[in-house]
N, C-alpha and C positions, 0 to 999 in steps of 0.2 A: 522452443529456445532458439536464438537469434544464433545462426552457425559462426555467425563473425564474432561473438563471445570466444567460441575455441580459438582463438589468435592470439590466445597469451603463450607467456613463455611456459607455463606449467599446467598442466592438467593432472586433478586425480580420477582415478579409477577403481571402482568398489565393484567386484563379482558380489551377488548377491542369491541365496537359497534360503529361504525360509527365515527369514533375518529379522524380522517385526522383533523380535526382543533389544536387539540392539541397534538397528536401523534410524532412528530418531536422534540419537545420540551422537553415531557417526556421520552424519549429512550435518546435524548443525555446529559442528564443531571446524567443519572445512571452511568455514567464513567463506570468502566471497569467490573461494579459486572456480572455476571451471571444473563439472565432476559428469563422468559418465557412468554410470551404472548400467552394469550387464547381468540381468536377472538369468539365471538357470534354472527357469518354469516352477518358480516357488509356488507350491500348495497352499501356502496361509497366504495373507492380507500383505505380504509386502509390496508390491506392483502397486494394489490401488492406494495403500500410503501415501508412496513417493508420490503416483498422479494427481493425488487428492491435495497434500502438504510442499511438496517439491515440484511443482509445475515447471520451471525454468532449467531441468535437469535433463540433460539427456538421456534417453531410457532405453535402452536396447533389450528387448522383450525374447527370450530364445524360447520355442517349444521345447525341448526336451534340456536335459544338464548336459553340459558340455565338459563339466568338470572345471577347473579351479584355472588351468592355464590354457586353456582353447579361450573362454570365456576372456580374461584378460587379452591374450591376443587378440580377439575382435575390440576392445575397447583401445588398447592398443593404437590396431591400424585408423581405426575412427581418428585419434589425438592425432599420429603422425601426418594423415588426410590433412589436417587442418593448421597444419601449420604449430606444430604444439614441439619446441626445444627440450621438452622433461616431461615426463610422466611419472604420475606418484600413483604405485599401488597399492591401498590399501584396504586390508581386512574389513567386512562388514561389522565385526566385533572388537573394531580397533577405533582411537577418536584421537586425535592431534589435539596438543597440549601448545597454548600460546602460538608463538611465531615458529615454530620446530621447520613448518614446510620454507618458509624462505632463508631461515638458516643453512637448509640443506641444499637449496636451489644455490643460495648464494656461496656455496663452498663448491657447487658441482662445478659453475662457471669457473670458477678460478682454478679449480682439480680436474682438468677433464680427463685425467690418466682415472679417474675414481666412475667406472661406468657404474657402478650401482652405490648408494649411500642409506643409510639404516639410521634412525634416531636411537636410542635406549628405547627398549620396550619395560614396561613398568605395569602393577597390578592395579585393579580396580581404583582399590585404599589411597594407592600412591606413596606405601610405603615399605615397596621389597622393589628390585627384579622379577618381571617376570618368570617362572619356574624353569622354563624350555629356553628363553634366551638366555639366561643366565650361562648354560651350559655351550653356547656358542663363543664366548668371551673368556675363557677358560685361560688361565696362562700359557699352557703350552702350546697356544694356538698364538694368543696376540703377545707375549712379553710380557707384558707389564700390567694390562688394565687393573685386577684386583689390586694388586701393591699396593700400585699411584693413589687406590682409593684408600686402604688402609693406612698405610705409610703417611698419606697427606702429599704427596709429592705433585708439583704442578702438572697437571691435565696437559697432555697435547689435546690438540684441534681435532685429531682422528685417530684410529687406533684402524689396522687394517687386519683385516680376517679372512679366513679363508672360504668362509660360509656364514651368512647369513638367513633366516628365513625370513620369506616374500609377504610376511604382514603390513610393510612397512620400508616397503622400497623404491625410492627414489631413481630413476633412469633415464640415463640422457640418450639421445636420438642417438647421436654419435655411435652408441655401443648398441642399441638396439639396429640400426644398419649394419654394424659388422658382424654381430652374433645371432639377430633375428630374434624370434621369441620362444614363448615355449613349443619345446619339441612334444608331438600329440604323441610319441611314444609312452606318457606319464598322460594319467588320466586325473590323479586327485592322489597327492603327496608324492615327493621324490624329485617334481620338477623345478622346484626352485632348487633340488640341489646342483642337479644337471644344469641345470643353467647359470651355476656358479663355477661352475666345474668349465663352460664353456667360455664365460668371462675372462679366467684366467688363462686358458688356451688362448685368446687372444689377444694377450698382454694387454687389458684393463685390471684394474683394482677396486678391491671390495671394501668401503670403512664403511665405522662406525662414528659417529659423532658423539661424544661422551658429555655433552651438555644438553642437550635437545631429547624430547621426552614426545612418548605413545601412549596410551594408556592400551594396554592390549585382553580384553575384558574378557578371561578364560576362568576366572574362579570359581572352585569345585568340579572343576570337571573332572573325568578320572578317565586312565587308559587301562583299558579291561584287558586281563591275561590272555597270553594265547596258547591255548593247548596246542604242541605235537601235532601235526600232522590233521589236523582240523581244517576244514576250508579257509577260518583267519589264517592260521600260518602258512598255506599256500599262496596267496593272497598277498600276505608280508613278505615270501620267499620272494617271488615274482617283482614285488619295487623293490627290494633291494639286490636281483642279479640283475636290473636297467639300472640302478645307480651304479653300481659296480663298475658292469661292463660297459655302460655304452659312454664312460668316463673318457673323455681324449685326451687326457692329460694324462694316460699313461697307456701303457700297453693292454691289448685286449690279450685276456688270459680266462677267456671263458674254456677254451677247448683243454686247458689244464684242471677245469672245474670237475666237467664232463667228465676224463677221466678216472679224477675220484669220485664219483659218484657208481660209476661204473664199479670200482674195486668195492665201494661198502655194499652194492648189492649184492657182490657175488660170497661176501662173507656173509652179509645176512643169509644168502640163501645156507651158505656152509653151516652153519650153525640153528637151520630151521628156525629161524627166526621170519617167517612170513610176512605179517605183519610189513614188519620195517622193510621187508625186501621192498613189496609192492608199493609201502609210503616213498622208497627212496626212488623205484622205478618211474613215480608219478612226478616226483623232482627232477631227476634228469629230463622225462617226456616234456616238461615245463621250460626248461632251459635248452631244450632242442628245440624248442616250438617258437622260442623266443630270437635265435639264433640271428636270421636274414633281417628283421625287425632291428636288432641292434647293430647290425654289420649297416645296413642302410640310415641308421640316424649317425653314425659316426662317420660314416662317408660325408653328409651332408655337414654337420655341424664343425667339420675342419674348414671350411673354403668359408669367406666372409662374403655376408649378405643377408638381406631381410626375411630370412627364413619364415616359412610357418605364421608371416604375418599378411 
């Protein structure tokens, strides 16, 4: 591919894993924009796909998985290399519907207070919300969206949220130089939350655009329970005390965590309760071990610049 193609105002960016199911789908629905895909050493056939069907694509081949937002961040720096005013991230199981990318391109220009912007994410069928973003759009979060839909009341242009997830997000350079990208503290989920969280520490804004449509292609999938103190719930423990703590839009209060954790073991221990002593002893050693790790991404993630890209 001819590198002076990246010299448009927008590029997208698809992280890519084992994607042959949906990969076909999402490349021909970008029309003509500029797209880099950054494979994370997928096992199946998606690599020689793209080289075989998407010649003119830039490909960025990683030996091992970098995870979800290292992976973007090198696609990332590639776009801003070249000259690229917006980057659009999008899902390998996600496809843009119509003109949705220059809708959003052409609101960023004119909003540039709005560093990240989201279309509606929508099911397969094309006729629900999404499951998971549904729950993003919630009234107590944006005002008014459900009513305006219900009620009939005229649609604003944007509805602004607090969080958004990075299926389906639009990002101007502007905020990507002040906030940087993702922080390699998040491996695979949590970092888009943090990085909303970081958006708003430095007073940019997060919308949605309520006319503009994804198709976000997740149906039937299911989230399996997690037992107690099993390795998934440590695992779960662990992204959710870095989304927590390593939050700079409010005060760290890990060392009030520590604390309690501290008093429930020593009642487990008081009441022979083994077991939980030792699961909760393993949760603090967790969040002690995590401690310098989140003290140093919140250091960084306060002071503006291209971080981590």
């Amino acid at each position: 591919m001819d590198l002076n193609r990246l010299n448009y105002n927008v590029c997208v960016i698809i992280v890519t894993y084992n994607g042959m199911q949906w990969i076909d789908s999402c490349l021909k629905n970008c029309g003509n924009y500029p797209i880099i895909v950054v494979d994370n050493a997928s096992t199946d056939e998606t690599v020689s796909f793209i080289e075989t069907n998407y010649p003119n694509i830039i490909l960025l081949k990683q030996t091992k998985n970098l995870g979800f937002g290292q992976a973007n961040n090198l696609g990332i720096r590639y776009a801003l290399d070249h000259e690229a005013e917006h980057v659009f991230l999008l899902n390998q199981d996600a496809y843009l519907i119509d003109d949705v990318l220059e809708q959003l391109v052409t609101f960023q220009k004119a909003h540039s207070e709005y560093g990240i912007l989201s279309p509606l994410h929508i099911t397969r069928d094309k006729t629900k919300l999404d499951e998971n973003f549904s729950r993003f759009m919630l009234s107590e979060k944006t005002g008014q969206f459900y009513s305006d839909f219900v009620l009939g009341n005229t649609l604003p242009i944007v509805y602004d949220v607090p969080f958004v997830n990075a299926a389906a997000w639009l990002i101007s350079r502007k905020c990507l130089e002040t906030v940087g990208g993702f922080d390699p503290l998040f491996f695979h989920y949590g970092e888009d939350e943090n990085y909303c969280q970081r958006v708003a520490y430095h007073n940019f804004k997060i919308g949605v655009l309520p006319k503009v449509f994804v198709i976000h292609d997740r149906d039937g999938r299911t989230t399996p329970k997690i037992s107690i103190y099993s390795p998934e719930y440590f695992k779960y423990t662990e992204k959710v005390y870095k989304i927590i703590y390593a939050d700079i839009t409010s005060e760290n209060k890990q060392g009030v965590k520590e604390k309690k954790l501290k008093r429930t073991i020593l009642k487990f221990l008081l009441r022979m309760k083994l077991h939980n002593a030792r699961a909760s002893k393993k949760e603090l050693a967790l969040l002690l071990k995590l401690k310098p790790f989140i003290e140093k991404s919140r250091n960084i993630n306060k002071s503006e610049g291209s971080h981590y890209l």
